[in-house]
Backbone bond lengths (Angstrom), bond angles and torsions (degrees), N, CA, C in turn:
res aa  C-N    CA-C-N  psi(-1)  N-CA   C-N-CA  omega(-1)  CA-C   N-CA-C  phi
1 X - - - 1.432 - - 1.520 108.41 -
2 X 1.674 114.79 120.66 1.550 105.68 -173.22 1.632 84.78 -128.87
3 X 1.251 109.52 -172.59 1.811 106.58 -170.84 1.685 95.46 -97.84
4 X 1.376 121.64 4.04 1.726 124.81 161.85 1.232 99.66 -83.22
5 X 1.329 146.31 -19.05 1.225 150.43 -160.57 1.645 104.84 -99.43
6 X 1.120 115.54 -48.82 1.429 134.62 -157.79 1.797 103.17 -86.87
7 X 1.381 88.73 119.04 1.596 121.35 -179.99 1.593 109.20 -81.76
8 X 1.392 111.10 -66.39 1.538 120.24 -171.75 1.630 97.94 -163.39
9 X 1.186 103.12 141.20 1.694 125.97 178.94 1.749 88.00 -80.89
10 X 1.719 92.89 147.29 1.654 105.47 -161.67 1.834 83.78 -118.07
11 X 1.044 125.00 114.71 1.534 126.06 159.37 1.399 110.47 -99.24
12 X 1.233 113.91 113.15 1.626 112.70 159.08 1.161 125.91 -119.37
13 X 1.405 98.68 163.11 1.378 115.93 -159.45 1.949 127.00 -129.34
14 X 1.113 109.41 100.42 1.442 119.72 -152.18 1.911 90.67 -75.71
15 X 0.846 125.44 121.57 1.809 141.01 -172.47 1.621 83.00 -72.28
16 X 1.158 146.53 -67.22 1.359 144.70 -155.75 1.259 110.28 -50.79
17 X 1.297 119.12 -24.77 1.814 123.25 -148.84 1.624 91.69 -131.76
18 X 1.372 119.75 -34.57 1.654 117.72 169.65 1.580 101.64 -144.05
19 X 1.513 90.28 117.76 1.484 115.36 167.35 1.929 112.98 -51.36
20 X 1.417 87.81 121.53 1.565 96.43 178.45 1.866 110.31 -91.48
21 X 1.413 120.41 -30.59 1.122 105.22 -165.28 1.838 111.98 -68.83
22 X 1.239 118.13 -8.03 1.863 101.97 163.10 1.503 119.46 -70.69
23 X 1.361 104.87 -31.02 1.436 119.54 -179.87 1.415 110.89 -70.66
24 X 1.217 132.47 -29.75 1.591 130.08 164.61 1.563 111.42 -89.08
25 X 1.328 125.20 0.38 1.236 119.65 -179.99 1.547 100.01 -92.49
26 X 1.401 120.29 -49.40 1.498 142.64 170.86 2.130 97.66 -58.03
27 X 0.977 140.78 -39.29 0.914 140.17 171.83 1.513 116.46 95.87
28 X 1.780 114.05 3.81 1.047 116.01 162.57 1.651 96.34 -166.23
29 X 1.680 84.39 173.92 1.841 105.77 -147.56 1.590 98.80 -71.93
30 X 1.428 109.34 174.88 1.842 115.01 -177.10 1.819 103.04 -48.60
31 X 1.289 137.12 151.58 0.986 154.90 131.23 1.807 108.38 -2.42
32 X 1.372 117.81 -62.71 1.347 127.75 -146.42 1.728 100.04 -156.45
33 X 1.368 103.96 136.67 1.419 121.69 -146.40 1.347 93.21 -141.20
34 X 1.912 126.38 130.62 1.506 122.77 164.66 1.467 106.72 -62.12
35 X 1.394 103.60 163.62 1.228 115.84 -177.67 1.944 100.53 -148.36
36 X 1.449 109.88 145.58 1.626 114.29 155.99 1.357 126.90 -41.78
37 X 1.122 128.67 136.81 1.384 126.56 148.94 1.395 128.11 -69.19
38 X 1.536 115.62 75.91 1.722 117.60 -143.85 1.731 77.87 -147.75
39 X 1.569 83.32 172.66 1.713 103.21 177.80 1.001 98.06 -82.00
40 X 1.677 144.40 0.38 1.535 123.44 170.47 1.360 126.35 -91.84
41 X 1.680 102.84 -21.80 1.388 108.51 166.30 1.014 144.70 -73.05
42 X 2.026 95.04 -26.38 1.572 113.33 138.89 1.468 130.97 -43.92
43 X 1.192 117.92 -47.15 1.407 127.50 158.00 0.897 129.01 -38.99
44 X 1.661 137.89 -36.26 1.374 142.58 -176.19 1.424 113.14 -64.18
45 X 1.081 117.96 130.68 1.260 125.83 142.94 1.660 153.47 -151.40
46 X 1.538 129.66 177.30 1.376 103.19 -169.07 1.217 120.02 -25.46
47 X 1.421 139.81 143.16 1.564 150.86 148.60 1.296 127.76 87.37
48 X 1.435 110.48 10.89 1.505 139.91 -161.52 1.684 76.40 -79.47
49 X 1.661 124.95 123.54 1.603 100.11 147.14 0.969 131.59 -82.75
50 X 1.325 94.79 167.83 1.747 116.52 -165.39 1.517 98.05 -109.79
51 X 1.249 124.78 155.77 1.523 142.18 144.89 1.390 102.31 -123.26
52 X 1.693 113.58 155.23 1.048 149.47 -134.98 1.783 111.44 -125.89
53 X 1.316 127.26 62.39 1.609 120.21 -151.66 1.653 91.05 -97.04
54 X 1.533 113.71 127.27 1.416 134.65 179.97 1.962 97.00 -101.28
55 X 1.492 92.16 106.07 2.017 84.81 -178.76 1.643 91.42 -109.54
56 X 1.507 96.88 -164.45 2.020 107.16 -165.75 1.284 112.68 18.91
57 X 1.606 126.90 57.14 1.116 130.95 131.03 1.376 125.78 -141.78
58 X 1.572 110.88 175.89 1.401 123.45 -162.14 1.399 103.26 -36.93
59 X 1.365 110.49 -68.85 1.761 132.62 -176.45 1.702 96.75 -85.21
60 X 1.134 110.65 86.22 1.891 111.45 167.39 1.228 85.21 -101.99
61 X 1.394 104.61 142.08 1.433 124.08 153.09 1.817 95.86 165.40
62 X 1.105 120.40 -150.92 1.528 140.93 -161.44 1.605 82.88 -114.33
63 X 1.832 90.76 131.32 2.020 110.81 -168.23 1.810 89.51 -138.58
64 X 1.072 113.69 -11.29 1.477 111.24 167.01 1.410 130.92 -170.43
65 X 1.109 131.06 178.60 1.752 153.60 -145.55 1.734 102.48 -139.47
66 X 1.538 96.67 131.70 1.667 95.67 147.90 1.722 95.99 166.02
67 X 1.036 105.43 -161.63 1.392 128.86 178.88 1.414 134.26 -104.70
68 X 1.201 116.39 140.75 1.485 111.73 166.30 1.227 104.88 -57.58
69 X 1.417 116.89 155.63 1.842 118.54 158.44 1.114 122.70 -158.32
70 X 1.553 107.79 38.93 1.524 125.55 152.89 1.032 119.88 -166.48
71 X 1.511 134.99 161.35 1.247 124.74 154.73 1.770 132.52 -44.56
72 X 1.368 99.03 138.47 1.258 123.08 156.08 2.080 126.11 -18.87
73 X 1.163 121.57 71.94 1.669 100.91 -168.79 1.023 114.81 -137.84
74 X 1.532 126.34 -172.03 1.518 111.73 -170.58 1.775 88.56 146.85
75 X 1.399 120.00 -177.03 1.224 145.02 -174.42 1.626 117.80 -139.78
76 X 1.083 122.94 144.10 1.536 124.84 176.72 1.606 113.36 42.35
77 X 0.848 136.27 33.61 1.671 134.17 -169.23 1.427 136.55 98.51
78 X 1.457 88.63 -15.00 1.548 111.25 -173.05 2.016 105.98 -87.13
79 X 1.304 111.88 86.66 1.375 111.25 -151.90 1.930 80.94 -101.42
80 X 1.489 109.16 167.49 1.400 109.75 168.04 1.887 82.88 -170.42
81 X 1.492 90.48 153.89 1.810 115.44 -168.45 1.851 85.14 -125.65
82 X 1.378 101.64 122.30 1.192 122.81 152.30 1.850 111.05 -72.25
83 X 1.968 100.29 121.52 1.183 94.25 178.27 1.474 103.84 -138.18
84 X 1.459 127.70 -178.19 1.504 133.57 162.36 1.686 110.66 -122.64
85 X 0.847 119.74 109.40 1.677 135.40 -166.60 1.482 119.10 -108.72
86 X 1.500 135.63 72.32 1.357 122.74 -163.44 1.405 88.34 -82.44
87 X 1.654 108.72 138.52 1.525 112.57 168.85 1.960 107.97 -89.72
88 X 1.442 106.80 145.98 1.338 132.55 164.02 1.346 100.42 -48.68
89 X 1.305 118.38 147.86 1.545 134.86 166.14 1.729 101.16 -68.34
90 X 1.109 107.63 -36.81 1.605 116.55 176.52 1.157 104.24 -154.20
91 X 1.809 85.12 138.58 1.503 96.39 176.99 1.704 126.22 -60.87
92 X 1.324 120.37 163.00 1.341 124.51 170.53 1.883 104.92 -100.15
93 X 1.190 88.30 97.54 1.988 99.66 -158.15 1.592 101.22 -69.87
94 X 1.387 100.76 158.88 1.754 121.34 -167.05 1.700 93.94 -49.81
95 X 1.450 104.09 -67.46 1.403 123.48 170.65 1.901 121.69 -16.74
96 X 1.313 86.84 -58.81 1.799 103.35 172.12 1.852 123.61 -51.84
97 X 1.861 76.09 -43.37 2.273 93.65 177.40 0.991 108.97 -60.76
98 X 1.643 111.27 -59.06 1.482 121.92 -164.35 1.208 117.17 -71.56
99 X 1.448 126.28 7.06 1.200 137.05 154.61 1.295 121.52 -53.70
100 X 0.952 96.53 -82.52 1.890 102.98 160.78 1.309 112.45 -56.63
101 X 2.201 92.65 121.19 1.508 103.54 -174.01 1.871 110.22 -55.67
102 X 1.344 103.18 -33.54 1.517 89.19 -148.97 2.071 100.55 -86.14
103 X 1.381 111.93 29.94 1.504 99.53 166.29 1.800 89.90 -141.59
104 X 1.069 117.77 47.09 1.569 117.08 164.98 1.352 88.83 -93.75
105 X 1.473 152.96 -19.29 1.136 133.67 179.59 2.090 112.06 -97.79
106 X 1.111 87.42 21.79 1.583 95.88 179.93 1.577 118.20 -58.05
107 X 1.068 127.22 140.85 1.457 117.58 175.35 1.230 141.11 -73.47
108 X 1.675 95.43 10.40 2.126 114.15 175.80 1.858 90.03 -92.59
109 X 1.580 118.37 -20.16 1.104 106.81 178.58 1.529 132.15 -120.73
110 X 1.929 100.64 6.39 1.384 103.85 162.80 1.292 124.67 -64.40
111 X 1.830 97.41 -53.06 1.320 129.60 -155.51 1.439 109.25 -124.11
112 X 1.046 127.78 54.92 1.639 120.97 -157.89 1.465 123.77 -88.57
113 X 1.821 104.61 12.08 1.888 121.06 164.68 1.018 113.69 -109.70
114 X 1.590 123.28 18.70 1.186 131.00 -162.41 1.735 105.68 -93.20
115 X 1.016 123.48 135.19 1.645 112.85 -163.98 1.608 118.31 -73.65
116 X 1.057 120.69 -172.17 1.549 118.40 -169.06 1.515 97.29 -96.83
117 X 1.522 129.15 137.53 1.916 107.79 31.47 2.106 89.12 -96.89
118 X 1.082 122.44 120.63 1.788 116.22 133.48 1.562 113.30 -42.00
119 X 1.136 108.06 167.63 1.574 119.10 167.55 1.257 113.81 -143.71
120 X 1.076 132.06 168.28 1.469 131.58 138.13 1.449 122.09 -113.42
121 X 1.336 122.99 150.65 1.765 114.21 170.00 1.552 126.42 -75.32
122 X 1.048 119.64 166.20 1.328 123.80 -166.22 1.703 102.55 -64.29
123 X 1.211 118.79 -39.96 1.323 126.85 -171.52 1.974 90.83 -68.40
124 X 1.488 127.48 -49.53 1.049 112.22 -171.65 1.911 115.17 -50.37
125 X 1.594 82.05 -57.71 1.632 99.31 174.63 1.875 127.76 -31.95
126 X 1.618 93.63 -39.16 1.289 91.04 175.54 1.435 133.68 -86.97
127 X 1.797 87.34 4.97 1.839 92.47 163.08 1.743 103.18 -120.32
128 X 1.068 126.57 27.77 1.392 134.49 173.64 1.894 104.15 -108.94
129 X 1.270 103.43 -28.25 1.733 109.70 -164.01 1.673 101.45 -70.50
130 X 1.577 126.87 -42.39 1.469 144.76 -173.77 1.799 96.56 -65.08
131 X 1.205 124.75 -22.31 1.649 126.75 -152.86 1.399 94.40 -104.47
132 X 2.304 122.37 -32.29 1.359 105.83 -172.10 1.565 114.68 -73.64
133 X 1.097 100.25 155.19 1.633 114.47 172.40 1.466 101.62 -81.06
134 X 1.186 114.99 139.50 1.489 107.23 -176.60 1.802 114.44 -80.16
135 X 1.623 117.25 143.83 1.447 116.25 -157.67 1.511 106.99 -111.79
């Protein structure tokens, strides 16, 4: 994964461990999201988009769009990415992706306990961009 590679940063969000229903009432996701202490989080920055991956539930798949809009920060390991996330009226479900052969190898569905940021590549992105609902 290099930032020539990189389409949109994949944030997900496990419903069990963070409650989604304020975030669909508000119409988009928390402000600020943990992140790894990895070379990808290093990578982030303002305006990079983001997608929005909702896992362990009924409708998993990507429920919203937006952007980074700050740096990367935090103390001792504890990293968090300032973002803006408008959620979809409906999600674009796991079911819907994995339709299309060429993102069954996506990384919300290689590795999908793998911690934040996910990504997708630009080549994924450009068959993910035709599927968003506009936010």
């Amino acid at each position: 994964m290099t930032l020539e590679s990189l389409g949109a940063w994949l944030i997900k969000c496990n419903p069990r461990i963070t409650p989604i229903a304020p975030m669909r009432a508000a119409g988009e996701a928390k402000p600020s999201w943990c992140v790894a202490d990895n070379y990808r989080s290093r990578l982030m920055q303002p305006e990079h988009r983001v997608l929005f991956w909702v896992s362990a539930h009924p409708d998993r798949g990507l429920w919203g769009a937006g952007r980074v809009i700050g740096k990367v920060a935090g103390e001792d390991g504890d990293l968090h990415v300032p973002v803006h996330i408008r959620l979809f009226s409906e999600p674009v479900r796991a079911a819907q992706l994995f339709s299309v052969p060429e993102l069954r190898t996506m990384e919300a569905f290689r590795s999908p306990q793998q911690s934040n940021p996910s990504w997708v590549s630009t080549a994924e992105l450009a068959l993910i961009d035709p599927l968003l609902p506009s936010t």
